[in-house]
FISE-591810 format. One record per residue (C-alpha): x, y, z. Coordinates in nm, 2 decimals. Example, Ala and Ser with C-alpha at 12.3 -4.5 7.8 and 13.67 -1.06 7.14 Angstrom:
2
((1.23; -0.45; 0.78))
((1.37; -0.11; 0.71))
% end
This chain:
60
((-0.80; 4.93; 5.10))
((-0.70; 5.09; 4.77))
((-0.40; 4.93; 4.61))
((-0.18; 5.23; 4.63))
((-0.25; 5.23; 5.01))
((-0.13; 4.88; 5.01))
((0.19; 4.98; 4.86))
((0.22; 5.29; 5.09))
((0.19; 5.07; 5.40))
((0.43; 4.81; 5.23))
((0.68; 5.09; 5.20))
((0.62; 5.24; 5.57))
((0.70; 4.87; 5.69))
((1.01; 4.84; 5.47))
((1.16; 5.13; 5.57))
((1.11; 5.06; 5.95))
((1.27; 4.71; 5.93))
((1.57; 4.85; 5.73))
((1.59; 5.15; 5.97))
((1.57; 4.89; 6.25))
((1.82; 4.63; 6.13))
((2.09; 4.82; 5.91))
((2.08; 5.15; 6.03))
((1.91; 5.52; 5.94))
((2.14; 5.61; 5.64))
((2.22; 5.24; 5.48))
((1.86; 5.21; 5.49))
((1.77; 5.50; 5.34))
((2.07; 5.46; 5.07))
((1.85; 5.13; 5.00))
((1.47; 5.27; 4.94))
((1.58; 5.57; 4.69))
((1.86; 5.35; 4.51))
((1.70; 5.05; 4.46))
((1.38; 5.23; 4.23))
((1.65; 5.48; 4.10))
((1.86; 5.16; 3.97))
((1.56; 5.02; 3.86))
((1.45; 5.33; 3.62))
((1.83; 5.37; 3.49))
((1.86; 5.00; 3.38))
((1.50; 5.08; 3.17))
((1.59; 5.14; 2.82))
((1.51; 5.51; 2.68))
((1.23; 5.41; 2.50))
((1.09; 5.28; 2.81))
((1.19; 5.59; 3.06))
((1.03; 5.82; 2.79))
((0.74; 5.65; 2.84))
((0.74; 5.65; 3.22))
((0.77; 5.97; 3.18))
((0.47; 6.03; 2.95))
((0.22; 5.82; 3.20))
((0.10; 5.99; 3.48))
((0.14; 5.89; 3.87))
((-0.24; 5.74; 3.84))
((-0.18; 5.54; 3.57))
((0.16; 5.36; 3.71))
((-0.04; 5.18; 3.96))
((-0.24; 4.96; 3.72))
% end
C-alpha cells in the first residue's frame, strides 16, 4: 500500500470516529480546521513555498 493510500484510509477512519462520537458538523468543523490552522500558523516564507511544491511532492 502506497503511502498516500495510507493516509487516505487514516483520514476515512478519522472522520468516521469524529462523525460517530461528536456529531456530523463538529466533526467536520474538526478535519478542515485543524490543517487550515495548521497552514495559517506557517510563516509566509513557508506558505509560499507550500504553495510552489506540488501535491506529489508534499507526501515525501
Amino acid at each position: 500500500m502506497s503511502t498516500r493510500a495510507k493516509v487516505a484510509a487514516a483520514g476515512v477512519v478519522a472522520a468516521v470516529v469524529l462523525f460517530w462520537t461528536i456529531g456530523f458538523w463538529p466533526g467536520l468543523l474538526v478535519l478542515i480546521g485543524v490543517p487550515t490552522a495548521a497552514y495559517f500558523m506557517l510563516d509566509p516564507s513557508q506558505r509560499r513555498r507550500m504553495k510552489g511544491l506540488s501535491r506529489k511532492q508534499i507526501g515525501r
